[in-house]
N, C-alpha and C positions, 0 to 999 in steps of 0.2 A: 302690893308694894312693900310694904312693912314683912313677909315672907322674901322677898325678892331682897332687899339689903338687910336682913338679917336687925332690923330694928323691932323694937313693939308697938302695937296698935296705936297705943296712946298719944307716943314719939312721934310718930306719921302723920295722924291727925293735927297734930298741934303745928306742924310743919306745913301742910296746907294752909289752916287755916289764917296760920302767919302770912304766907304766901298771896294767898284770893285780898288781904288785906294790904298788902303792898301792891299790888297789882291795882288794885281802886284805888290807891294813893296815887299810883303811879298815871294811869289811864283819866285819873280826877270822872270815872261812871261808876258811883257808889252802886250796890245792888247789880250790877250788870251779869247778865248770865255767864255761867262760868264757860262756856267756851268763848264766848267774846273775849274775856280775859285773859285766858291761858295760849290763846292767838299770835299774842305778843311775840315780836322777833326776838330770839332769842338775845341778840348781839343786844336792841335796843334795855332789854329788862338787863343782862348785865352790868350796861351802863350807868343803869338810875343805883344798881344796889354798890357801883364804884363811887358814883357822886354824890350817895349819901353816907361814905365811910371818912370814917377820920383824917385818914394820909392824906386822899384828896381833899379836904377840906384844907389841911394842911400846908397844900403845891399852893390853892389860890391865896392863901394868906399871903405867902413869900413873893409871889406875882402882884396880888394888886394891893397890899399893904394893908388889910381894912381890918388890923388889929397895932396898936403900938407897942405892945410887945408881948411875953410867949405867955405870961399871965393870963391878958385879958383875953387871949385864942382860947384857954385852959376853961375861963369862966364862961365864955363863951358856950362848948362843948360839954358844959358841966361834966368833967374829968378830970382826976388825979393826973399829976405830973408822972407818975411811974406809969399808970397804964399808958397814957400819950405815949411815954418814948419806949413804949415797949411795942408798940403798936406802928409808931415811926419805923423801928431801928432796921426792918429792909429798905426802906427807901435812903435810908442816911447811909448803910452799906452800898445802895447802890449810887450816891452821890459820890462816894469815893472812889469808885472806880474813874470817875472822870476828873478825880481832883476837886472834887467841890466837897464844902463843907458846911452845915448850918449852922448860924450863929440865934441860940432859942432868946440870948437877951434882948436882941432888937429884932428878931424874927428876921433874919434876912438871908443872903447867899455868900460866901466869900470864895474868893478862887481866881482865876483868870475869867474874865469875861465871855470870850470866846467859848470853855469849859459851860458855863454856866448856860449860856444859850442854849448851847449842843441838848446839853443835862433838861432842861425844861421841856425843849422841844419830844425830845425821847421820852420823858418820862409821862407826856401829857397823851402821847400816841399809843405809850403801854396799854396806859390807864383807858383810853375810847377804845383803840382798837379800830380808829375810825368810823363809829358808831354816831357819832354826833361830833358838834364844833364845842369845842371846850370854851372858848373865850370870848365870855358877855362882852367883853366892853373893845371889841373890834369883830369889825363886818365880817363874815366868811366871803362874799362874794368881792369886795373889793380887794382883799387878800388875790382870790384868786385873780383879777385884773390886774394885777401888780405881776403877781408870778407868770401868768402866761405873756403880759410885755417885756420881762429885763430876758424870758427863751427865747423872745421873737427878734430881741434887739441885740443879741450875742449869736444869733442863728446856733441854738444848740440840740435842733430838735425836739418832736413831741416827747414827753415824758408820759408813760404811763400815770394812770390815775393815782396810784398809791403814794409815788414820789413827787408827783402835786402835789397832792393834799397836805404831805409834811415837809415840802418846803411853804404850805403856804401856814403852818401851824410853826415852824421858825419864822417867818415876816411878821406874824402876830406876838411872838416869846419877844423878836426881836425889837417891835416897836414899842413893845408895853416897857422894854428895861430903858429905852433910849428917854422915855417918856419921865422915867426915874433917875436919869440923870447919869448912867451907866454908859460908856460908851466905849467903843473898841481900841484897842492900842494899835495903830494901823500901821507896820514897818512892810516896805517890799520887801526887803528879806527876805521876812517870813512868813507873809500872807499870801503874797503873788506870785503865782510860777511867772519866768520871764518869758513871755510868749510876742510873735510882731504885734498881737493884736492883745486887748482886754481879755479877762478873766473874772471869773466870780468864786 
């Protein structure tokens, strides 16, 4: 391996060993033989080494609020403010693509509501990849109950599985912000196409 990417021995070695050790963190089977270990789906091992980086730790601060401001995240994290927001600044790059902005003194989201949803929902689907359900504190399977009733009850057909699962990962963005008091600014206008019938 260390021939094959042009690293040295030592390099390699220390990168395993890092490795077999997150992998026992990950798997919680300390000692496990190493093929048991290195088994692991790839997508899932991805995952765990996404939901123990910073940004993501980051996304669930600004979702369920469990820091009072960008301080106690900081202390939390045992990290400098420079490395955070240097370690943020593609996520914050990609928040403005949708018009959303963070605000680090109260740790929150500002923007149009609408934006912000979108912005969550997309950014939490980057980050799995559909690997796992991202959000403790709402059911995955009721989610999915909710979404295959409002396709049953607008007759809009089966959706493939992909675009399931991220409308059911926006019913979840969406409930966790209504929960905080966030709510949509709802003009026909400009929400609803005028159709004889309902739309979503």
């Amino acid at each position: 391996i260390a021939s094959l990417t042009g690293r040295n021995y030592g390099s390699v070695y220390n990168t395993y060993n890092g490795l077999v050790e997150t992998l026992e963190t990950m798997t919680h089977h300390k000692d496990a033989p190493t093929k048991k270990l290195f088994n692991q789906p790839s997508s899932e091992v991805r995952l765990y080494f996404v939901q123990q980086g910073q940004p993501y730790k980051f996304l669930e601060a600004l979702l369920y609020h469990r820091y009072s401001n960008f301080e106690d995240f900081l202390d939390h994290e045992d990290t400098a403010k420079a490395t955070m927001l240097r370690h943020l600044k593609p996520v914050r790059d990609f928040a403005r693509k949708f018009g959303v902005r963070f605000s680090y003194e109260t740790l929150s989201l500002q923007g149009d509501e609408k934006r912000i949803r979108v912005f969550l929902t997309i950014i939490f689907w980057m980050a799995t990849d559909g690997a796992g359900w991202p959000f403790e504190e709402t059911d995955r399977d009721q989610k999915g109950r909710e979404i295959d009733a409002i396709i049953k009850m607008f007759d809009m057909g089966k959706p493939n599985l992909v675009t399931r699962e991220i409308a059911m990962y926006y019913a979840a963005v969406a409930e966790q912000r209504a929960k905080d008091g966030h709510s949509l600014s709802l003009q026909n206008t400009h929400f609803a196409l005028k159709y004889p019938v309902p739309n979503v």
